[in-house]
N, C-alpha and C positions, 0 to 999 in steps of 0.2 A: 476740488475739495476745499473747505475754508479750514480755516487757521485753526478751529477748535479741536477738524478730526485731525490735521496733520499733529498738533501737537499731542492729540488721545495717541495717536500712531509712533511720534517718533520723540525723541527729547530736546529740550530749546536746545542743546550744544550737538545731539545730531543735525539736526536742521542747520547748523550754523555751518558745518563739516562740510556742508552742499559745497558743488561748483556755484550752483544759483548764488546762493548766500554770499560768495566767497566773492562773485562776481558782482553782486549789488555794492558789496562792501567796500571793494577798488572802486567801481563806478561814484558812489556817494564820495568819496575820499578826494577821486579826481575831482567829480563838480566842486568841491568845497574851496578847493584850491584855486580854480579856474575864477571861482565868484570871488573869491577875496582878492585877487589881481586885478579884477573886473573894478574893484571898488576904489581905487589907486587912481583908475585913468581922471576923475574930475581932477586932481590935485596934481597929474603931469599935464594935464592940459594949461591950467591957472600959471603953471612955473614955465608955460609956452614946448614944451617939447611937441612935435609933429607927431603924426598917427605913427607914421612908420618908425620914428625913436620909439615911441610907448612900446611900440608890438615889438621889436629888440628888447627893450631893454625888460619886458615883463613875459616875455620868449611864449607870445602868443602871435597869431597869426591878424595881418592887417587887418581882414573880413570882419575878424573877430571883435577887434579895437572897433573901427567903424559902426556895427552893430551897437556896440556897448554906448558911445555916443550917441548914435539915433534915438536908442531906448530911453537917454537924458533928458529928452527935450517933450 
């Protein structure tokens, strides 16, 4: 279905009611959170902290930090 019949069908704040919705809306909330710690690591790396200080101190996981460095370059 696209967006025009669900909305002919249901109203933006039922649609909102969804698990779906409810579940995009955690999901986007997390990412957002995740990217703005993400965006920290050039400026702990500059002041010398190690992968595995960042990933403590920004309570992400190494992989994660690592990745985010590679993506830098």
């Amino acid at each position: 279905m696209s967006r025009q019949e669900l909305e002919a069908m249901f109203s933006m704040n039922d649609l909102k009611k969804t698990r779906f919705a409810q579940e995009l809306i955690a999901e986007s909330k997390a990412e957002g959170k995740i990217e703005g710690k993400l965006e920290v690591i050039p400026s702990l790396l500059r002041k010398g902290f190690s992968v595995e200080e960042i990933a403590e101190i920004l309570e992400l996981e190494v992989e994660q930090v690592r990745q985010a460095i590679a993506n830098l370059n």
